[in-house]
VEXGU-904651 format. One record per atom (N, C-alpha, C): residue number from 0; atom name; x, y negated, z. Coordinates in pm, 1 decimal, decimal comma. Atoms other than C-alpha are relative to their C-alpha. Layout:
<nodes>
NODE  seq  atom        xx        yy        zz
NODE  NUM    CA         X         Y         Z
...
</nodes>
This chain:
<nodes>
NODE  seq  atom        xx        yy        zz
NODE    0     N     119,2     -71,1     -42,4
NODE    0    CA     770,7    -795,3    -797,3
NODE    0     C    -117,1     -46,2     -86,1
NODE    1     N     126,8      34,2     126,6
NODE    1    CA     450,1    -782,6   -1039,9
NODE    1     C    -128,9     -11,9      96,8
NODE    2     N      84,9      40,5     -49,2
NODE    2    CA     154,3    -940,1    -923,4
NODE    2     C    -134,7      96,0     -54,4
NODE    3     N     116,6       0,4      90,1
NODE    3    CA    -209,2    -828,5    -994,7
NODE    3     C     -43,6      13,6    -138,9
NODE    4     N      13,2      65,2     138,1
NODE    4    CA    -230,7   -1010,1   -1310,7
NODE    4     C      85,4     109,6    -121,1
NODE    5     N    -116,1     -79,4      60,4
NODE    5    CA      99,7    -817,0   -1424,8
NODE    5     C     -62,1     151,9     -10,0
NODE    6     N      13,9    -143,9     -45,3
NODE    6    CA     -31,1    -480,3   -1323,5
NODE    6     C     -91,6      56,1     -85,4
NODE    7     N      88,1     -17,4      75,7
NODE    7    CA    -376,6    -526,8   -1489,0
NODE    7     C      16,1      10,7    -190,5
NODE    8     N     -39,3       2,5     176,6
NODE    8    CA    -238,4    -626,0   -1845,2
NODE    8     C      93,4     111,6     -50,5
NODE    9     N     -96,7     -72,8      65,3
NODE    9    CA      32,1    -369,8   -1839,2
NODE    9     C     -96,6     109,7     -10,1
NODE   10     N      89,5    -108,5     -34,4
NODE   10    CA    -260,9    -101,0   -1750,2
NODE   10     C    -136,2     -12,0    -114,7
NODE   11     N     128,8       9,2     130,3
NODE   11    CA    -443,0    -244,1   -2076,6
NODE   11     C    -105,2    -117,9      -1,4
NODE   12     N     105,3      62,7     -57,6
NODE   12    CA    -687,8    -441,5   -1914,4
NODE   12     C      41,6    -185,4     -98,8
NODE   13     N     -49,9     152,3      25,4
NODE   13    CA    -705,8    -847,8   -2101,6
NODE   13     C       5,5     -62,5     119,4
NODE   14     N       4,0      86,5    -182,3
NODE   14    CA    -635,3   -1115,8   -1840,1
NODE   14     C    -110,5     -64,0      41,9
NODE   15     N     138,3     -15,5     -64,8
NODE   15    CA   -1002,2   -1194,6   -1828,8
NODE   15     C     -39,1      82,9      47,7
NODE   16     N      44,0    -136,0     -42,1
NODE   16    CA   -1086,9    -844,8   -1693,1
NODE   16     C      89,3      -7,5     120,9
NODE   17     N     -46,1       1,1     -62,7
NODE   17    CA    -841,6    -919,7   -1442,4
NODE   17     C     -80,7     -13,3     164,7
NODE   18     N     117,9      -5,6    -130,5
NODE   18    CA   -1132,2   -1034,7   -1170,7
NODE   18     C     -60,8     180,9      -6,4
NODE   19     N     101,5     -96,6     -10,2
NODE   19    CA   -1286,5    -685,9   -1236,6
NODE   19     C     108,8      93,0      66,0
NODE   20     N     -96,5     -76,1     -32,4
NODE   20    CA    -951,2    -498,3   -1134,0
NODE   20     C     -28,9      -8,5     102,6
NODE   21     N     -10,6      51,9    -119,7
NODE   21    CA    -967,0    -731,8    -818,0
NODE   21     C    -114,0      39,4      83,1
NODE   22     N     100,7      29,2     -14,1
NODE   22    CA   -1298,6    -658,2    -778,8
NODE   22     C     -13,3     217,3      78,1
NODE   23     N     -26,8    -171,6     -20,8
NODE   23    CA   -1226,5    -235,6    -769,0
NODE   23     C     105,1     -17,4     161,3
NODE   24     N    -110,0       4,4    -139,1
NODE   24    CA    -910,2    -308,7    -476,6
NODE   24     C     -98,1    -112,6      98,0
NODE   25     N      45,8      79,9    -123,7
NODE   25    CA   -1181,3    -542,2    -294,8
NODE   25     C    -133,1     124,8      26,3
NODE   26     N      71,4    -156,8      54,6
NODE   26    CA   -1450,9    -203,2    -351,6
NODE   26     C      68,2      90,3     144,0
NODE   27     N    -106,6    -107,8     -61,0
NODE   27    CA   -1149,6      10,1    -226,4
NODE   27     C       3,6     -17,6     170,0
NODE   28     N     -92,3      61,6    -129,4
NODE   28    CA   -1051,9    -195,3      72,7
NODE   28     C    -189,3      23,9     124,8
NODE   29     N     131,9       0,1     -91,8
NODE   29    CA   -1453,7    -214,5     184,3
NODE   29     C     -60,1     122,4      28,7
NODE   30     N      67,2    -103,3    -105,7
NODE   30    CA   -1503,4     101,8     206,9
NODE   30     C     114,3      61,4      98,1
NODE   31     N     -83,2     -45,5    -132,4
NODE   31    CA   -1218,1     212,5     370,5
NODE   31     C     -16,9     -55,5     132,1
NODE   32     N      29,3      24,9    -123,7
NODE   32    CA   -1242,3     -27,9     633,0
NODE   32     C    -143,9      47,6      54,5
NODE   33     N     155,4       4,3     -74,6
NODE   33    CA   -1614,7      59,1     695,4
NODE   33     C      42,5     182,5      39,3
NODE   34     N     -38,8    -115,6     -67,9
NODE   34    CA   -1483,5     414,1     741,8
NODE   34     C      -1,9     150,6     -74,9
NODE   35     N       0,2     -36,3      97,0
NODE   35    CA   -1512,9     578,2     435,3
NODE   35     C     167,7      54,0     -27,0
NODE   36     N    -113,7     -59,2      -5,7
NODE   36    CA   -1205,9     828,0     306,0
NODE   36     C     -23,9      -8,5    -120,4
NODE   37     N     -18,9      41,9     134,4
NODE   37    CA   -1102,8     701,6     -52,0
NODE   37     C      58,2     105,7    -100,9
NODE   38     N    -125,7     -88,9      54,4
NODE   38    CA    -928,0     984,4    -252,5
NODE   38     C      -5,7     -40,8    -165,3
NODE   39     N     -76,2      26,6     123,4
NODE   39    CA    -770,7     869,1    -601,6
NODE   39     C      64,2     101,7     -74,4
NODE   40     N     -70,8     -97,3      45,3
NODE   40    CA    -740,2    1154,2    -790,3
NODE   40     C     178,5       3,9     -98,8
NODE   41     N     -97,5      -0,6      87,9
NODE   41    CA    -364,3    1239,9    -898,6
NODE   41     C      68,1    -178,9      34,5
NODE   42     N    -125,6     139,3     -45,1
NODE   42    CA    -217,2     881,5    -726,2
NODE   42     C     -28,2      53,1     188,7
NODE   43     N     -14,3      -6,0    -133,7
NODE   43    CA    -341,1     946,7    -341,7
NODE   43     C    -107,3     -30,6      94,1
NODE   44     N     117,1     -27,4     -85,1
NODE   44    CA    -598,9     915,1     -29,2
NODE   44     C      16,0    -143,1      60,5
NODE   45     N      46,5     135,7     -65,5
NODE   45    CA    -704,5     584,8     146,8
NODE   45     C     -82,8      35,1     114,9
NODE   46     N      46,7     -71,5    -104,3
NODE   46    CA    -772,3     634,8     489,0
NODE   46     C     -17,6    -144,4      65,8
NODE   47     N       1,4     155,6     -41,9
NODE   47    CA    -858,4     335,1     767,8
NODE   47     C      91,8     109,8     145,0
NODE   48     N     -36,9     -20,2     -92,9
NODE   48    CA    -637,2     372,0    1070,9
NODE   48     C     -57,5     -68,6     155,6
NODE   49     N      60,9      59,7    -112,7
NODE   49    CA    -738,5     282,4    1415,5
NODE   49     C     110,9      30,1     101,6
NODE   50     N     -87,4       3,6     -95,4
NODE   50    CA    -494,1     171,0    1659,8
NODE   50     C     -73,4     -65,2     122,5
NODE   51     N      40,5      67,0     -54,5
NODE   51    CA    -621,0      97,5    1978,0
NODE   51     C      41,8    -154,4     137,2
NODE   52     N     -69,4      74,8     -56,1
NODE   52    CA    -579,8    -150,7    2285,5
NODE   52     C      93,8      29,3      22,1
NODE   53     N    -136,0     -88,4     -42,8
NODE   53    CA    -257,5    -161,4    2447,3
NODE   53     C      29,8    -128,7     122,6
NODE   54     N     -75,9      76,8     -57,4
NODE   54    CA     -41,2    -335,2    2667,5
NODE   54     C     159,5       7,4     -24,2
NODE   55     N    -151,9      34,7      -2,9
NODE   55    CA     315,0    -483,7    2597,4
NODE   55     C      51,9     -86,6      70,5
NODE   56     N     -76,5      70,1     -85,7
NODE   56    CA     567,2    -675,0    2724,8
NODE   56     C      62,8    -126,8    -110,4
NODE   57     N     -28,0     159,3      64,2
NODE   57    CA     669,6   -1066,0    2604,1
NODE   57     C     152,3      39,7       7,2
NODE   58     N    -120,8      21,1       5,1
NODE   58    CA    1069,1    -996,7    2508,4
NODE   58     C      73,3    -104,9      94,3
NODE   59     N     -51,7      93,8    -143,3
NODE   59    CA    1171,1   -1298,4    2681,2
NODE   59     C       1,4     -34,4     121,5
NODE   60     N      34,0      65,6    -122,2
NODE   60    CA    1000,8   -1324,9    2981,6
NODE   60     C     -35,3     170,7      96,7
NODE   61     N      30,5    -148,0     -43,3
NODE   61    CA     907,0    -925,9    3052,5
NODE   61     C    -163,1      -2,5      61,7
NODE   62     N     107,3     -18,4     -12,3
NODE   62    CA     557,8   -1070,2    3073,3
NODE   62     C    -123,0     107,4     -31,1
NODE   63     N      58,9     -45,2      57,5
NODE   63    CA     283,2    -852,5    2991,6
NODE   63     C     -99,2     -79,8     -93,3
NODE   64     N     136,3      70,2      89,1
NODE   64    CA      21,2    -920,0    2669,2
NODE   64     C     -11,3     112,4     -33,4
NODE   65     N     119,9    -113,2      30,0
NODE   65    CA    -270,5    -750,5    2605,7
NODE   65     C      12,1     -67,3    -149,7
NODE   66     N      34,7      30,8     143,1
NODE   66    CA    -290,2    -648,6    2212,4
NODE   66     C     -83,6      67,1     -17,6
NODE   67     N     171,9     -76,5      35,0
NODE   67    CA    -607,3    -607,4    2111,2
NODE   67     C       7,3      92,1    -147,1
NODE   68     N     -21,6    -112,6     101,3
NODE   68    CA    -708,8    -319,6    1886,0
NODE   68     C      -5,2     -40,5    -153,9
NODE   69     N     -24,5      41,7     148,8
NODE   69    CA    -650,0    -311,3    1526,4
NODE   69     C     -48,1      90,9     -85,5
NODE   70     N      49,1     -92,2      97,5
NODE   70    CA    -788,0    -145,7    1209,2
NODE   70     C     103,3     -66,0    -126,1
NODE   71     N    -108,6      38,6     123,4
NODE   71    CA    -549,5    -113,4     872,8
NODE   71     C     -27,3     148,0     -75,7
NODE   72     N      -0,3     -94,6     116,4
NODE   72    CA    -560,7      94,6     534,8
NODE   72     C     132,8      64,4      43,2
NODE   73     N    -108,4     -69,5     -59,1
NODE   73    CA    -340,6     363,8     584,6
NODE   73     C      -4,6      85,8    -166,2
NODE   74     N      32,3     -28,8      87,9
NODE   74    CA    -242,1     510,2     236,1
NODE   74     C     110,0     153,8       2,9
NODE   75     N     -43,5    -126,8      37,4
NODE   75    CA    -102,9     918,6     167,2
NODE   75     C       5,4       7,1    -149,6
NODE   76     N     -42,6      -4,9     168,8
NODE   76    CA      34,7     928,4    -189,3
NODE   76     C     -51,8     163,8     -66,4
NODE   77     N      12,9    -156,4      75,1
NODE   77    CA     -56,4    1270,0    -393,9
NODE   77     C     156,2      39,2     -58,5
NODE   78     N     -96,4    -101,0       2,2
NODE   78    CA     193,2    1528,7    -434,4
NODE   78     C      94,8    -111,8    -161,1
NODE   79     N     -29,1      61,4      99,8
NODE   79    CA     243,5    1383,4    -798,7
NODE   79     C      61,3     -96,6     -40,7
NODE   80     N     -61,4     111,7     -13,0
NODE   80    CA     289,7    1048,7    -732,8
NODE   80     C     101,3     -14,5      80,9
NODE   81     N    -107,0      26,5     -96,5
NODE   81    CA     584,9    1134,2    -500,0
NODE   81     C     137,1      50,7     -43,9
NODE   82     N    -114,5     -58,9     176,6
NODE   82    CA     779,3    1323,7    -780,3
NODE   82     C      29,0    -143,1     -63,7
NODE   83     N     -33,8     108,4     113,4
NODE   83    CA     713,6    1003,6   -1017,8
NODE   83     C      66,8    -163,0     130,3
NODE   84     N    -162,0     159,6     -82,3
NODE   84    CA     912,3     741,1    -724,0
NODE   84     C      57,1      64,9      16,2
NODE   85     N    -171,6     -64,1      25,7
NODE   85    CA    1173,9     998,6    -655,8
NODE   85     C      23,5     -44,1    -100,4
NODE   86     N     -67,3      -8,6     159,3
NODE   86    CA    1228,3    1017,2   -1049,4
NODE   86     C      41,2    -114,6      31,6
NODE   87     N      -6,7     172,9      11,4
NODE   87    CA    1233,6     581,4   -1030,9
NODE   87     C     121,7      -5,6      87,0
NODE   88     N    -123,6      65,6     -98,6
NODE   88    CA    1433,6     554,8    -742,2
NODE   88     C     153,8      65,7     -51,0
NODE   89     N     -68,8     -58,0      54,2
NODE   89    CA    1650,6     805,2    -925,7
NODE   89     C      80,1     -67,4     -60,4
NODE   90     N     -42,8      40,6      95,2
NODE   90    CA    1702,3     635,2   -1216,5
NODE   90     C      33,5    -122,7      10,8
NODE   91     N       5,2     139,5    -114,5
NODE   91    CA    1671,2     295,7   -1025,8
NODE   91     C     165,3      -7,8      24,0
NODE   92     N    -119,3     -16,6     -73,3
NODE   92    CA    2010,9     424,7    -855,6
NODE   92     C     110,2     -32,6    -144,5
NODE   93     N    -101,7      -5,3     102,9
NODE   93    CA    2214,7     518,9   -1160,1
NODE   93     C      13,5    -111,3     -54,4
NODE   94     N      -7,9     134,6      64,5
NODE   94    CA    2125,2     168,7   -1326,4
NODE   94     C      87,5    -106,3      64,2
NODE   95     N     -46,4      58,9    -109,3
NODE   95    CA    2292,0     -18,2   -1026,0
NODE   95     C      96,7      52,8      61,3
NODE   96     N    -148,2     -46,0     -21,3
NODE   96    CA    2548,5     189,7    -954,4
NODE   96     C     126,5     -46,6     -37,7
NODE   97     N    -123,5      59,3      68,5
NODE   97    CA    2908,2      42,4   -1007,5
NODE   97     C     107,6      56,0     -83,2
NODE   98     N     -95,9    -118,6      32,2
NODE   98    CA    3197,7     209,6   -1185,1
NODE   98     C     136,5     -26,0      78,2
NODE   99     N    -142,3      16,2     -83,8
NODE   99    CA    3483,1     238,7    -973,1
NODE   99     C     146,2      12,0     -88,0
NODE  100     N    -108,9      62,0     115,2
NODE  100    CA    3830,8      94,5   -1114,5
NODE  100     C     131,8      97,9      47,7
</nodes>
């Protein structure tokens, strides 16, 4: 799995410029959470989700716990970008595939 660092240099960027990448996905992340709808033209949409309270149950004991509400980036890919991971996972497959004897 490619880190940051990896992502930025393959995308051009030197590895000093690497804070400024970090700096766009910390950007990204602040406005979404504040409530802001992100759209990335040609990769996909950045949305904030809102889940609210709840009540569950403790597996072991069939206690109840209260889970308090939650907020999380919720991300919708563009049409485009869902063609180019099919293709990957595609080609992904065939690479890893075995030949049967």
């Amino acid at each position: 799995m490619a880190g940051l660092t990896e992502v930025a240099v393959k995308a051009g960027f030197e590895k000093g410029q690497v804070s400024d990448v970090q700096d766009v996905f910390t950007a990204l992340h602040d406005l979404v959470m504040s409530g802001e709808k992100v759209i990335v033209k040609g990769f996909g949409t950045f949305t904030r989700d809102d889940t609210p309270a709840r009540t569950a149950r403790n597996p072991s004991n069939g206690e109840p716990v209260a889970v308090p509400p939650k907020q999380k980036m919720k991300f919708k890919p563009a049409p485009g970008t869902i063609v180019v991971v099919e293709e990957a996972k595609k080609t992904s497959k065939k690479k890893t595939k075995k030949k049967k004897k």
